[in-house]
N, C-alpha and C positions, 0 to 999 in steps of 0.2 A: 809299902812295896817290899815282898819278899826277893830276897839275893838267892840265886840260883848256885846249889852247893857241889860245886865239882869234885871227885875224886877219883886218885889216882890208882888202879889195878897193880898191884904185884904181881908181876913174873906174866905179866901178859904182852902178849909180842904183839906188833902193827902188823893187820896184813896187807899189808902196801910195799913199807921200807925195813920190815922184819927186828928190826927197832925193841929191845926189851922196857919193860917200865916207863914208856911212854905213852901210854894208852890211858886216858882219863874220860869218866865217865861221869851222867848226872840226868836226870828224869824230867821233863816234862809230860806235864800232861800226864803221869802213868807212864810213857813211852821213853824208853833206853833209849841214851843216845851215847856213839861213843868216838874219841876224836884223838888222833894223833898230835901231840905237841913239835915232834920229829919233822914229820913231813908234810900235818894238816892234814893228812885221814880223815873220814869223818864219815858215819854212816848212822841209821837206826836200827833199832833187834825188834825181833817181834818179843810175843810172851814165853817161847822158847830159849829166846837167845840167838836165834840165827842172826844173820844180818839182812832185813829188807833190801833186795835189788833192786837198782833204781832202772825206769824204761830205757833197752837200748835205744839209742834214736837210728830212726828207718827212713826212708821216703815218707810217709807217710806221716810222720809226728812231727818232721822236721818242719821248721817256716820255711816258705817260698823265696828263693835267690834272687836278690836283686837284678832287672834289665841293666844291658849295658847302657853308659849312658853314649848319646849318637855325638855328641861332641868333640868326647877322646879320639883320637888319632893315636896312630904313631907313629913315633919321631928313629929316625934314624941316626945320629952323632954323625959318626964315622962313615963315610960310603964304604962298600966292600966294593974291591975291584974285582971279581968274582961275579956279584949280580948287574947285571945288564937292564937297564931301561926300554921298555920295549918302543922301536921307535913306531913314530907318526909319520 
């Protein structure tokens, strides 16, 4: 089993938390990856060096919001004397 050989960039800043010489990098696969020690950063480059963006999440990619459940009520502690019970 080979060990994955990290290294650390000179004079390269996070673009997160703007961080010097905290930026470590290391290859899988062929593919750059590179990752803040600072803040946890962490992204991939393509073959240029940009940084792959990851999908914003929209309506559409997002997963479906739990129903309420019909059980929960709510509770009130304290009455306010301000709201009124409507009478019967």
């Amino acid at each position: 089993m080979s060990t994955l050989k990290k290294r650390f960039i000179a004079g390269a800043v996070c673009p997160a938390c703007s961080a010097m010489d905290t930026i470590q990098m290391w290859d899988v696969d062929g593919t750059p990856n590179r990752e803040c020690v600072a803040c946890g950063f962490g992204d991939t480059l393509d073959a240029q060096g940009n940084s792959i963006p990851r999908e914003l999440p929209t309506r559409v990619n997002k997963s479906a919001a739990k129903p309420a459940n019909p059980k929960v009520q709510a509770v009130q502690f304290f009455p306010n004397p301000k709201l009124k019970k409507p009478s019967e």
